[in-house]
C-alpha positions as YAML, in Angstrom:
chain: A
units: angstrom
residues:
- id: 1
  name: UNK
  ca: [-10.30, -30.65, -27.00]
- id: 2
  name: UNK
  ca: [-11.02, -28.04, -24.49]
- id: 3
  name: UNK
  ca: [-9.68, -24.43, -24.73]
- id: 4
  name: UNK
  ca: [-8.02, -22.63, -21.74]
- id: 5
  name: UNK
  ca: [-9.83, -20.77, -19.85]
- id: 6
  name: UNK
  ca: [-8.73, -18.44, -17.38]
- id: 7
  name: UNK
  ca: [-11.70, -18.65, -15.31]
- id: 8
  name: UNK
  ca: [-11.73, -22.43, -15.11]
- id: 9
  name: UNK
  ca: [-7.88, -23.74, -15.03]
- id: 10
  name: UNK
  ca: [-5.18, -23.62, -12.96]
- id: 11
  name: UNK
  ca: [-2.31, -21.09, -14.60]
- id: 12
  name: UNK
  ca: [0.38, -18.51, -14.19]
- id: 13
  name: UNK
  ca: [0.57, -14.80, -13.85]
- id: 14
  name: UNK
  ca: [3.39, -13.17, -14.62]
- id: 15
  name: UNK
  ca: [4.30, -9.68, -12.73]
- id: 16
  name: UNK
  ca: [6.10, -7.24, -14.94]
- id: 17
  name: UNK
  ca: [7.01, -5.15, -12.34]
- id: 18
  name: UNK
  ca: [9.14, -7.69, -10.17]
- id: 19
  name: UNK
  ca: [9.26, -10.60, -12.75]
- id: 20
  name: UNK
  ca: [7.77, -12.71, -10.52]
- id: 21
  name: UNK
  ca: [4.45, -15.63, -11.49]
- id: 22
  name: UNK
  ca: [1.59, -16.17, -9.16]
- id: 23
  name: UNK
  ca: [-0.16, -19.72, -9.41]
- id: 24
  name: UNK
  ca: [-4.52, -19.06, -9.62]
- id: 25
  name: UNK
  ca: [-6.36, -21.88, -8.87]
- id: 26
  name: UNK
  ca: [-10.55, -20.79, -10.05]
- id: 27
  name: UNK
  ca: [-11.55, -23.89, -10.12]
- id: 28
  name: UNK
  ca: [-10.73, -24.35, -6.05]
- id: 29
  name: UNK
  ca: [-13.07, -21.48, -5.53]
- id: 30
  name: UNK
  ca: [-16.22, -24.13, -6.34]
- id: 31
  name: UNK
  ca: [-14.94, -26.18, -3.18]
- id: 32
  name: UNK
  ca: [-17.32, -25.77, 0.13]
- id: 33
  name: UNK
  ca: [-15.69, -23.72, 2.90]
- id: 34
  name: UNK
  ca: [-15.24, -25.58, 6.60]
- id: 35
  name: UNK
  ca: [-12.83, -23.48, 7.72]
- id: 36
  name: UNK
  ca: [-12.96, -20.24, 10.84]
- id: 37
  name: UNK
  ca: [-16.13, -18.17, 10.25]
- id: 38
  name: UNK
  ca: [-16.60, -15.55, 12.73]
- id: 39
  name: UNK
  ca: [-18.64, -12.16, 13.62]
- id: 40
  name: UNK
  ca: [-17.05, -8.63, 12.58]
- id: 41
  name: UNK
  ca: [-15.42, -6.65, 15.30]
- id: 42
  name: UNK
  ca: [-18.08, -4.19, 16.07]
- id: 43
  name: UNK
  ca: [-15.80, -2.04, 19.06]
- id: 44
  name: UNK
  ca: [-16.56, 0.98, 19.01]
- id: 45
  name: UNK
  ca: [-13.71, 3.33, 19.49]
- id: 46
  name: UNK
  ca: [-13.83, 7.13, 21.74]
- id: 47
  name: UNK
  ca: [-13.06, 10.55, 19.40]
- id: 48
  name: UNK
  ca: [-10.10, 10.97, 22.21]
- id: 49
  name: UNK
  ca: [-8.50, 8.09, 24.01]
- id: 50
  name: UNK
  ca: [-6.60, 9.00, 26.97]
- id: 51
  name: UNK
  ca: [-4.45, 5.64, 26.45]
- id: 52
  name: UNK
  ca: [-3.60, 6.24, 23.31]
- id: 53
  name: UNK
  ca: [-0.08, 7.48, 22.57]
- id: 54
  name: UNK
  ca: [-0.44, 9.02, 19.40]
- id: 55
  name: UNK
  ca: [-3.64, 11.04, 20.51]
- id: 56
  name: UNK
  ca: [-3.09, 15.06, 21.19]
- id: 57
  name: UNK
  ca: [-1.68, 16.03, 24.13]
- id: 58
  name: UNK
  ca: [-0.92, 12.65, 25.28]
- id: 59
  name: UNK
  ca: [2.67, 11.07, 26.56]
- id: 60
  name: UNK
  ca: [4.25, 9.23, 23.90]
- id: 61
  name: UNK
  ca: [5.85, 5.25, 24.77]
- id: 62
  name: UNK
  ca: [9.01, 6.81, 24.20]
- id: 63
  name: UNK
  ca: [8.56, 9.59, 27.38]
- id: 64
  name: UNK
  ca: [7.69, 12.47, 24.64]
- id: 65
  name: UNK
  ca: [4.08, 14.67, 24.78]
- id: 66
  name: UNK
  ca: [2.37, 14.89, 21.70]
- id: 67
  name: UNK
  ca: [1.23, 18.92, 21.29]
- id: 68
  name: UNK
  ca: [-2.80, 19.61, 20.66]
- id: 69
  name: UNK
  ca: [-2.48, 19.29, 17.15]
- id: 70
  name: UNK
  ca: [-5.45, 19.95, 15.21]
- id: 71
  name: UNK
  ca: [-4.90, 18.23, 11.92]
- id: 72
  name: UNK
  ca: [-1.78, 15.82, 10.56]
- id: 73
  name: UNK
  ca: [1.18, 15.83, 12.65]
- id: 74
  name: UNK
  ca: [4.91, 13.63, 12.09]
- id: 75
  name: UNK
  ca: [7.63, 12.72, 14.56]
- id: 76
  name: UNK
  ca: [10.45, 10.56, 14.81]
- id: 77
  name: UNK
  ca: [9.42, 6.80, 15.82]
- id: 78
  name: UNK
  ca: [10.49, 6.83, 19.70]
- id: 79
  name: UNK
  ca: [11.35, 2.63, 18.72]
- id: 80
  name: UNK
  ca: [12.96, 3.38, 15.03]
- id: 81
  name: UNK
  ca: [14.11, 0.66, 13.26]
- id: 82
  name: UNK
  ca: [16.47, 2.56, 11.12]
- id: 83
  name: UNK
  ca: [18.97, 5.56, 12.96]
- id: 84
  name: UNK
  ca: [20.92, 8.30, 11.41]
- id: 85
  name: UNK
  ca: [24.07, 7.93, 13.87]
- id: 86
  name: UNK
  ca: [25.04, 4.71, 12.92]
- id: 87
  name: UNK
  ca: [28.85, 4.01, 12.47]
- id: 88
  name: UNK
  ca: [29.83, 3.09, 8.51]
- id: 89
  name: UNK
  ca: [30.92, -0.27, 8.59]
- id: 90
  name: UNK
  ca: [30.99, -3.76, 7.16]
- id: 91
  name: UNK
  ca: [31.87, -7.14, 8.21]
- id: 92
  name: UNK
  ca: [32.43, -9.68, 5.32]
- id: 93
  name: UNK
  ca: [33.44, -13.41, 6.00]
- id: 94
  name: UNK
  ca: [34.22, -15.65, 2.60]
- id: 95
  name: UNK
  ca: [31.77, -15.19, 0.30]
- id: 96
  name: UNK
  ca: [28.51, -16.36, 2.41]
- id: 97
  name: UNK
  ca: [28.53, -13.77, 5.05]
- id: 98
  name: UNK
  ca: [28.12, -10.16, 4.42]
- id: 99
  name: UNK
  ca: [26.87, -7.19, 6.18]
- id: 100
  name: UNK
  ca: [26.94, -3.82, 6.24]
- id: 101
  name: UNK
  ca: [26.01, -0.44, 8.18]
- id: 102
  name: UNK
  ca: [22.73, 1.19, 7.05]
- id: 103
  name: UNK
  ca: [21.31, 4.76, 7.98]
- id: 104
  name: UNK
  ca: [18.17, 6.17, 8.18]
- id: 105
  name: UNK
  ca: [15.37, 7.79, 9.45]
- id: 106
  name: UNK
  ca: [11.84, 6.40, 10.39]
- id: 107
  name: UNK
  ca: [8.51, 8.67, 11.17]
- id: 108
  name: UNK
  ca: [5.31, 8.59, 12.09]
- id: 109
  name: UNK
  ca: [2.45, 10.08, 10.54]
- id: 110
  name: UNK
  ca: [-0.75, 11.21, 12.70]
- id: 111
  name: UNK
  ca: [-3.94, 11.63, 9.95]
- id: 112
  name: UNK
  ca: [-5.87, 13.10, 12.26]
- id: 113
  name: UNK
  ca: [-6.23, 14.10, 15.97]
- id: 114
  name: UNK
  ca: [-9.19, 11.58, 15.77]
- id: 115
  name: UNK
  ca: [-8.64, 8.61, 17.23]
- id: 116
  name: UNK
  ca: [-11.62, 7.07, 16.04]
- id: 117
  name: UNK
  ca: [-11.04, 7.65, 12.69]
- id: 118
  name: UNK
  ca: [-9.76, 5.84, 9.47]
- id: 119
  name: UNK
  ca: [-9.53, 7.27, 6.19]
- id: 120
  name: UNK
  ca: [-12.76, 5.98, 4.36]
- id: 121
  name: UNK
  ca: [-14.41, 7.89, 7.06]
- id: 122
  name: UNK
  ca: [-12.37, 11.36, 6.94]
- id: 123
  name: UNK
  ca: [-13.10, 14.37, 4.74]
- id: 124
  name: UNK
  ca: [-11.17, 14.51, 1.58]
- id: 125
  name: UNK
  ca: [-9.97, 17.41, 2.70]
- id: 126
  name: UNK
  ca: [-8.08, 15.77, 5.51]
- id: 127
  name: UNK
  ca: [-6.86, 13.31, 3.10]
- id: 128
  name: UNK
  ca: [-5.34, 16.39, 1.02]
- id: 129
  name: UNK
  ca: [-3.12, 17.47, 3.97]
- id: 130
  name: UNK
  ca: [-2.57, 13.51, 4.65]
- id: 131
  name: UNK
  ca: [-1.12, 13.81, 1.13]
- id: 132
  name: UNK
  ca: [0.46, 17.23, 1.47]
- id: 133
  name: UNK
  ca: [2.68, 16.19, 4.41]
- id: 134
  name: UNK
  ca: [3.64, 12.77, 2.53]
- id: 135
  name: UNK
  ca: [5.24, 15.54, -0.06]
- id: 136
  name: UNK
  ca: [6.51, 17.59, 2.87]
- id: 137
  name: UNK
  ca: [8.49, 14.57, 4.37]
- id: 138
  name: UNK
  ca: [9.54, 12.95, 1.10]
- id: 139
  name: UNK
  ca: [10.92, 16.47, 0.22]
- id: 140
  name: UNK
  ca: [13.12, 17.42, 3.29]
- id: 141
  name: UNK
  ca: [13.77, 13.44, 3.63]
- id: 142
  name: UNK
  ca: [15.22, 12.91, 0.43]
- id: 143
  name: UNK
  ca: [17.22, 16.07, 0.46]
- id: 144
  name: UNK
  ca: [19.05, 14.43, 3.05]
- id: 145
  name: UNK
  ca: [22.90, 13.44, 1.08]
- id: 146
  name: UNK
  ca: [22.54, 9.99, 3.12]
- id: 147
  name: UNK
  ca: [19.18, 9.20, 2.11]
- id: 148
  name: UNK
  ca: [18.34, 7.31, -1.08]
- id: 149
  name: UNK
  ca: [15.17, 5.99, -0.82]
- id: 150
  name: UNK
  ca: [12.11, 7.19, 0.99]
- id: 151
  name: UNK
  ca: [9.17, 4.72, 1.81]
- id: 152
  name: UNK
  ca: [5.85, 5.66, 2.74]
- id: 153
  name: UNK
  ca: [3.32, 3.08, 4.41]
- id: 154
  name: UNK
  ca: [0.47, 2.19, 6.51]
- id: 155
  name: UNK
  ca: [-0.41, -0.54, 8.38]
- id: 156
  name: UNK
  ca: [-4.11, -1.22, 9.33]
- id: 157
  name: UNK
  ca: [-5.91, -3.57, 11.39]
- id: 158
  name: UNK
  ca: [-4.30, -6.05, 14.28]
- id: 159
  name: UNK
  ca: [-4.71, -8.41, 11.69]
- id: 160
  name: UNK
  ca: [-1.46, -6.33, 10.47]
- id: 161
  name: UNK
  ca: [0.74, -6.07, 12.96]
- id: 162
  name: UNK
  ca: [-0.74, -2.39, 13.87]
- id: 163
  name: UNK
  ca: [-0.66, -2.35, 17.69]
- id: 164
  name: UNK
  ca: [-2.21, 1.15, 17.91]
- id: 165
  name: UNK
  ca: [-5.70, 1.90, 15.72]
- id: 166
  name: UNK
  ca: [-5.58, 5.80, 15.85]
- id: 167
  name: UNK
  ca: [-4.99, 6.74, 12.41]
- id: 168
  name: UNK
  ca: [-1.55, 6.62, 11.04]
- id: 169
  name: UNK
  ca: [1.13, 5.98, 8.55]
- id: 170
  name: UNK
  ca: [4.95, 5.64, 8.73]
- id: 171
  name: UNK
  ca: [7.99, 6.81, 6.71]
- id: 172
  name: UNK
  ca: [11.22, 4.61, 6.24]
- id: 173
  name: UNK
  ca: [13.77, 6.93, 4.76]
- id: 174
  name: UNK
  ca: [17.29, 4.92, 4.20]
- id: 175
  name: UNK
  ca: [20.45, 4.83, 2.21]
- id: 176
  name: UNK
  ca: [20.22, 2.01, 0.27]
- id: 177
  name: UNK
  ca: [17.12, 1.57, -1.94]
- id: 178
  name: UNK
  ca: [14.91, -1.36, -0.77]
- id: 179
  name: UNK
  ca: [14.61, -4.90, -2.49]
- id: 180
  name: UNK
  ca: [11.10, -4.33, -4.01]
- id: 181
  name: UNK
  ca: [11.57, -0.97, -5.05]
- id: 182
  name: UNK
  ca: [15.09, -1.89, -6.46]
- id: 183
  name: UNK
  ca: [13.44, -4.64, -8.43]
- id: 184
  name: UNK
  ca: [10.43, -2.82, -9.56]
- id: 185
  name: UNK
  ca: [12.60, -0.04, -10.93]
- id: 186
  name: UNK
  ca: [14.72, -2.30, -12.40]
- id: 187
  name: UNK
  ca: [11.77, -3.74, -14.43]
- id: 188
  name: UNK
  ca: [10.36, -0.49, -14.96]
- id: 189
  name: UNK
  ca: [13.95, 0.86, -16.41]
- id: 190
  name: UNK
  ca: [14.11, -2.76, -18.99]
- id: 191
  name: UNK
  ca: [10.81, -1.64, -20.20]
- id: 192
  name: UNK
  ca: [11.37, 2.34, -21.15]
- id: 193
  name: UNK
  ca: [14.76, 1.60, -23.00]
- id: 194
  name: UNK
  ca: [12.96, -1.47, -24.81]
- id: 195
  name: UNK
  ca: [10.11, 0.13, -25.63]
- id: 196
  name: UNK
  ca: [9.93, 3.84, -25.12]
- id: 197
  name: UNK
  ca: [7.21, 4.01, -23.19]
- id: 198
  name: UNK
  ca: [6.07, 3.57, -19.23]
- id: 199
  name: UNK
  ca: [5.46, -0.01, -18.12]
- id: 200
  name: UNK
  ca: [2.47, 1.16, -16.31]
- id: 201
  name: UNK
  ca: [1.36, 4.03, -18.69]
- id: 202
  name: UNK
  ca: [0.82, 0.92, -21.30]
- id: 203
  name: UNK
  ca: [-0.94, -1.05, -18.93]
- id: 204
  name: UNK
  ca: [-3.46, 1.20, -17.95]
- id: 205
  name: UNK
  ca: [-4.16, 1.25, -21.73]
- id: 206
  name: UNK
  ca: [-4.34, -2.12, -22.06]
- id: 207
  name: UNK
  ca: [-6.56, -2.41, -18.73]
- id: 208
  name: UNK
  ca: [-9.09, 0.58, -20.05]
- id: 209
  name: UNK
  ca: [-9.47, -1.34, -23.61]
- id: 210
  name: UNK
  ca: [-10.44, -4.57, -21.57]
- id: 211
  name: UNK
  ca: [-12.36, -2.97, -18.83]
- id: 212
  name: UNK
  ca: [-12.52, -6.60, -16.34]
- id: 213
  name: UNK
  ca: [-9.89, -5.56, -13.68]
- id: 214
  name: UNK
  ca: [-10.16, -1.80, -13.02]
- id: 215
  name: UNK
  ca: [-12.43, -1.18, -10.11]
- id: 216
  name: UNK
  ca: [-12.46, 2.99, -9.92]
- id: 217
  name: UNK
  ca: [-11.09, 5.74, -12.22]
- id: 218
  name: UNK
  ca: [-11.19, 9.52, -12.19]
- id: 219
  name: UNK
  ca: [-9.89, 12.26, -14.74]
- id: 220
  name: UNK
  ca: [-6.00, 11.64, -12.87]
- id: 221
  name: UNK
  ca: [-5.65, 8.26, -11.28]
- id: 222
  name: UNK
  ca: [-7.07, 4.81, -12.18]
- id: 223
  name: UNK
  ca: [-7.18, 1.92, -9.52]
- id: 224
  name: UNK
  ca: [-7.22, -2.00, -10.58]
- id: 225
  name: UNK
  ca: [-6.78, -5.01, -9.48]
- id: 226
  name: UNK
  ca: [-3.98, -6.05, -11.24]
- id: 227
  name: UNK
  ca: [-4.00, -8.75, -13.41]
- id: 228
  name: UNK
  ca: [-0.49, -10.58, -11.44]
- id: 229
  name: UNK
  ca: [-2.48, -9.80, -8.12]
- id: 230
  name: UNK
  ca: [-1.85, -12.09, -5.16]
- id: 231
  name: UNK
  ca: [-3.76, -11.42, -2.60]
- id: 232
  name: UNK
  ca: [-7.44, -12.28, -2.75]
- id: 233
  name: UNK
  ca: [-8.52, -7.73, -2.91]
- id: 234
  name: UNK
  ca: [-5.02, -6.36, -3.90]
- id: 235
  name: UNK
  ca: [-5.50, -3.18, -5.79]
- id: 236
  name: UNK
  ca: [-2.80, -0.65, -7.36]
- id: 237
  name: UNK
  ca: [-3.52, 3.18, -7.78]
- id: 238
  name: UNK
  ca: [-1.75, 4.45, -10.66]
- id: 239
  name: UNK
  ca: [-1.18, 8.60, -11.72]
- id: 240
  name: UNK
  ca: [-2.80, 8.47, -15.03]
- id: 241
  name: UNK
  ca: [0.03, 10.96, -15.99]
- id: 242
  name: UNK
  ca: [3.64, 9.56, -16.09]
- id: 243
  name: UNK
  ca: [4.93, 11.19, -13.27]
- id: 244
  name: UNK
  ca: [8.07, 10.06, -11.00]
- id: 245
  name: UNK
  ca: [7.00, 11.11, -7.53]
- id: 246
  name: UNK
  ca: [4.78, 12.73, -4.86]
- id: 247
  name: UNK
  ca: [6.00, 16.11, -5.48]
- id: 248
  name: UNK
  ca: [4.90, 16.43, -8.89]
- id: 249
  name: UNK
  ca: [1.09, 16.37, -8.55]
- id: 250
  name: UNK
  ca: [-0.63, 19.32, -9.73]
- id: 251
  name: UNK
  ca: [-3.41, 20.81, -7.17]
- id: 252
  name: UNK
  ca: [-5.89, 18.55, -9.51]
- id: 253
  name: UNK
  ca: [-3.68, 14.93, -9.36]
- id: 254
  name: UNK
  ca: [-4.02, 16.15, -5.51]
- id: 255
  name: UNK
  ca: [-7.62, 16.32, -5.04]
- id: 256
  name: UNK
  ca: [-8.18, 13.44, -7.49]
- id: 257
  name: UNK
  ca: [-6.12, 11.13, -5.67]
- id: 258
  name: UNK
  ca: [-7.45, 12.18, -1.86]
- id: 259
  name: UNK
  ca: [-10.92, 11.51, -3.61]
- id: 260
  name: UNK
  ca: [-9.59, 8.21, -4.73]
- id: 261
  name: UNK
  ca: [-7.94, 7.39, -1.49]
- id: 262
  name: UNK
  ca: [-11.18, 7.64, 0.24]
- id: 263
  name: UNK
  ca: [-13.45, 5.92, -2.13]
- id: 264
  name: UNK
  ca: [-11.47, 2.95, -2.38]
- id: 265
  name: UNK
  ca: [-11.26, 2.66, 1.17]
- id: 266
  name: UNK
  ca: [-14.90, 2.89, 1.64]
- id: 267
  name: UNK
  ca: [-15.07, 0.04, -0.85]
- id: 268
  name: UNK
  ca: [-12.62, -1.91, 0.99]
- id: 269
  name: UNK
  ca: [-14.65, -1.54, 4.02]
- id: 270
  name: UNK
  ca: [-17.77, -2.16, 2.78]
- id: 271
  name: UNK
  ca: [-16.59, -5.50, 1.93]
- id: 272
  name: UNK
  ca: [-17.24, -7.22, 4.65]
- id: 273
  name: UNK
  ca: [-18.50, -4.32, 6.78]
- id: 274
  name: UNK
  ca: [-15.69, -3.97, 8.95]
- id: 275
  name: UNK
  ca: [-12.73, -1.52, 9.34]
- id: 276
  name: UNK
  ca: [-10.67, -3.32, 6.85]
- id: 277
  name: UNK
  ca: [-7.10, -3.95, 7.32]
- id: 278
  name: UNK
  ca: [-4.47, -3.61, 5.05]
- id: 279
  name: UNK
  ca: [-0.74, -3.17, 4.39]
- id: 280
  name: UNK
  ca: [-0.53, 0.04, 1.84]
- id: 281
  name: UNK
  ca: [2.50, 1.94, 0.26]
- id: 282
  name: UNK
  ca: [3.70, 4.27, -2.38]
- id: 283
  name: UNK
  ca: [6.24, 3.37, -4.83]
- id: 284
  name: UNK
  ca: [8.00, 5.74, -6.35]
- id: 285
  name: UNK
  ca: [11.28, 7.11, -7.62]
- id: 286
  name: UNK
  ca: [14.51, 6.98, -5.82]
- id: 287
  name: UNK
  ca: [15.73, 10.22, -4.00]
- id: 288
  name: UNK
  ca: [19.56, 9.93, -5.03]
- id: 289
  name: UNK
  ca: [19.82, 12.99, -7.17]
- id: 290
  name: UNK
  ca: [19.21, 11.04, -10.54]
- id: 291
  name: UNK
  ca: [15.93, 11.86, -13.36]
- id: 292
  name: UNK
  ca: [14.69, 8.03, -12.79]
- id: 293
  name: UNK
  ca: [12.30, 8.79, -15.98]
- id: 294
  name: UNK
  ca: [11.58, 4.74, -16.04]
- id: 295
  name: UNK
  ca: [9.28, 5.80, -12.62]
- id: 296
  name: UNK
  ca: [5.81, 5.90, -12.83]
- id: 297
  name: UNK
  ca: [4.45, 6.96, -9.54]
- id: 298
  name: UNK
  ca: [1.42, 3.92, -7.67]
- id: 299
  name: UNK
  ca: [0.30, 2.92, -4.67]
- id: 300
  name: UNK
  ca: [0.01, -0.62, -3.30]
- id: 301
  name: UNK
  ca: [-2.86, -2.16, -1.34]
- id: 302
  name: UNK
  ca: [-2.17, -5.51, 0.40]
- id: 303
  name: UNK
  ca: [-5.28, -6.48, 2.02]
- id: 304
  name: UNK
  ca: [-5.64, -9.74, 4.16]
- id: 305
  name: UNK
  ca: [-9.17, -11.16, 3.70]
- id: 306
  name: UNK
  ca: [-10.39, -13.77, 2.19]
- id: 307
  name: UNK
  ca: [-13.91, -14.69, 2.94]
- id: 308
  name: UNK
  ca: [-15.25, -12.77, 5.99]
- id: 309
  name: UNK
  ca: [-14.77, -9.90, 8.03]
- id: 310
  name: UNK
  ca: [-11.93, -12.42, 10.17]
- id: 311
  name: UNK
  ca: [-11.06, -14.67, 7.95]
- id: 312
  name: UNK
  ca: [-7.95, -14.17, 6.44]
- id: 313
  name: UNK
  ca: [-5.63, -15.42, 3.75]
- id: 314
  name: UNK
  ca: [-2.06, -16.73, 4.74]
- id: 315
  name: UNK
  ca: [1.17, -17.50, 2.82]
- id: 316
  name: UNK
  ca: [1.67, -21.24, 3.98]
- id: 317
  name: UNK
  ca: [3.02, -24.11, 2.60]
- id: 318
  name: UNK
  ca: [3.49, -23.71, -1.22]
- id: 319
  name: UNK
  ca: [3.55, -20.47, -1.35]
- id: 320
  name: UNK
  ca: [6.43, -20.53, 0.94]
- id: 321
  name: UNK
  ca: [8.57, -22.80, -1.00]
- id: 322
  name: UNK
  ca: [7.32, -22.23, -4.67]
- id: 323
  name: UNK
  ca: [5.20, -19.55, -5.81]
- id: 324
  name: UNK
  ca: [2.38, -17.40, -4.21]
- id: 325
  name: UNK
  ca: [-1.23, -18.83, -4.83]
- id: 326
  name: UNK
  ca: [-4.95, -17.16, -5.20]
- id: 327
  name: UNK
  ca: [-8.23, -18.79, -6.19]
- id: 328
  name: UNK
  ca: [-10.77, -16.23, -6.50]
- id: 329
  name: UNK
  ca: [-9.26, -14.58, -9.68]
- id: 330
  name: UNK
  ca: [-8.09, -10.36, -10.48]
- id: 331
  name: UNK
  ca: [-11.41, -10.12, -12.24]
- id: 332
  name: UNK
  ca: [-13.89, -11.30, -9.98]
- id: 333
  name: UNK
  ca: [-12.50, -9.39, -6.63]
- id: 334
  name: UNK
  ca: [-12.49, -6.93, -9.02]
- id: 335
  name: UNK
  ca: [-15.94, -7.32, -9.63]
- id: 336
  name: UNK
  ca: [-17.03, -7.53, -6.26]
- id: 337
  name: UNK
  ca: [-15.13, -3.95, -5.10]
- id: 338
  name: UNK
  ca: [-16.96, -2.84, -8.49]
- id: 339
  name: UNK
  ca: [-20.37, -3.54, -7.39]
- id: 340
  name: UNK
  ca: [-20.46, -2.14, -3.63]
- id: 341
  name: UNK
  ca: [-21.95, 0.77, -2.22]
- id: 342
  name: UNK
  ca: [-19.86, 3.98, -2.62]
- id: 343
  name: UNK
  ca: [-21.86, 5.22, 0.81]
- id: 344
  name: UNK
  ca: [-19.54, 3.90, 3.75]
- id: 345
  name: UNK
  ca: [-21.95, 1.17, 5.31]
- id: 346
  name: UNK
  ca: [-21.68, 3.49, 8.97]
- id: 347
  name: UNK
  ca: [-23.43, 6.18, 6.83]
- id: 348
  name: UNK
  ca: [-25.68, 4.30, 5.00]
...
């Protein structure tokens, strides 16, 4: 009788963090590809783009002008998709229709007054005052009495849904906390009071004593693909340190995770050698006042592609209506980031 293999049969994953399976498929990986197969993007973009509404000195969509800034610089989305004056209300019809008022506050986040710029390709000591103004705004947003829950995200690439390439982040600050972080701290919360201990301080234990998933690691912050991943290069950041939020890095965590930041990115893009896209966030604890000790502070990467520098991975079908699916397994995109240059491919 055969033994399972991870490698070769189709199985299960189970998140811990949202509770949540993933269905890998390795053995679809051996299957010949006859699908879209196309050229890398190879635009070059200007260091200052006249067009470009999030460059210095230029005229914001929403009638504003940006000052000359000469390093990071934040401002309230002009199209915000949450708004501080909103009425409090609620509208509640049986027990299938429910709504209610939500408030916040949504920003944008310059990294630089280079437009053709991303962040495997700035100086980590950009990325430190990237970083530095994430604690800034998490700070002053969360002190806010109305504000609960403060996201922080970028969104790379056309691929997605970033209609502007100049390099930049946003903040969703709101009143209720999120789904995923809701869930996530949820599972997080189960975990201390069963066992004592950080869900994700124990995994990067058990992920160090196997050594198959985790792609980078300094002296403060250890990055993986974890081992529930769902898309084909996901990778989570983790604070080797149990710590609840931004503001709690020491000057070290700070460095160590700007010099993180950019090596993973480099990684990312040497991939494929393109400017890889992404969807990436920071999860961390709620800002409602409480000690949220069942927090331990990551960051998310979502990236798209699958096989080329254009060919990516959609949720379709089954994974729509069941369960999320991967072939390539955690281990060998983790093996792949693993082996790349650390040189970005531009420089090499």
């Amino acid at each position: 009788m055969m033994n399972f293999d991870l490698n070769e049969h189709p199985h299960r994953r189970y998140n811990p963090l949202s509770g949540e399976y993933v269905l890998v498929s390795p053995h679809r990986m051996k299957r010949p590809w006859q699908g879209q197969v196309e050229k890398k993007d190879e635009t070059v973009r200007p260091k200052y783009d006249p067009k470009c509404y999030l460059c210095p000195g230029n005229e914001r969509a929403g009638g504003e002008k940006n000052p000359q800034y000469e390093s990071t610089y934040v401002f309230t989305n002009d199209f915000a998709a949450l708004k501080e004056d909103v009425p409090s209300g609620s509208i509640e019809k049986g027990n299938l229709i429910r709504a209610q008022s939500e408030k916040g506050i949504c920003k944008v986040i310059c990294f630089s007054p280079r437009h053709d710029l991303t962040l495997p390709q700035m100086e980590t000591t950009a990325i430190v005052k990237v970083i530095e103004l994430w604690q800034k705004e998490y700070e002053e947003l969360g002190s806010h009495p109305e504000i609960n829950y403060v996201q922080i995200f970028e969104n790379k690439g056309q691929m997605m849904g970033c209609s502007n390439p100049h390099p930049h982040g946003q903040i969703w600050a709101q009143s209720t906390v999120p789904l995923e972080p809701a869930v996530v701290g949820k599972h997080q919360g189960d975990y201390l009071q069963k066992y004592g201990n950080s869900l994700l301080a124990d995994y990067i234990q058990l992920e160090q004593e196997e050594q198959e998933r985790i792609v980078l690691e300094n002296e403060h912050f250890i990055t993986l693909v974890p081992f529930w991943a769902v898309w084909p290069f996901e990778t989570m950041l983790i604070s080797k340190r149990h710590i609840q939020n931004i503001l709690q890095f020491t000057e070290e965590e700070k460095q160590a995770y700007a010099e993180m930041l950019k090596q993973l990115t480099i990684l990312y893009d040497n991939l494929f050698e393109t400017s890889f896209p992404y969807s990436a966030g920071i999860h961390q604890a709620p800002t409602d006042g409480l000690e949220h000790k069942e927090w331990h502070f990551h960051h998310h990467f979502y990236p798209p592609l699958l096989r080329s520098a254009t060919v990516k991975k959609f949720m379709v079908g089954y994974e729509m209506l069941g369960d999320p699916q991967r072939d390539i397994t955690a281990e060998s995109s983790a093996e792949r980031l693993r082996s790349l240059p650390s040189v970005h491919y531009k420089d090499a």
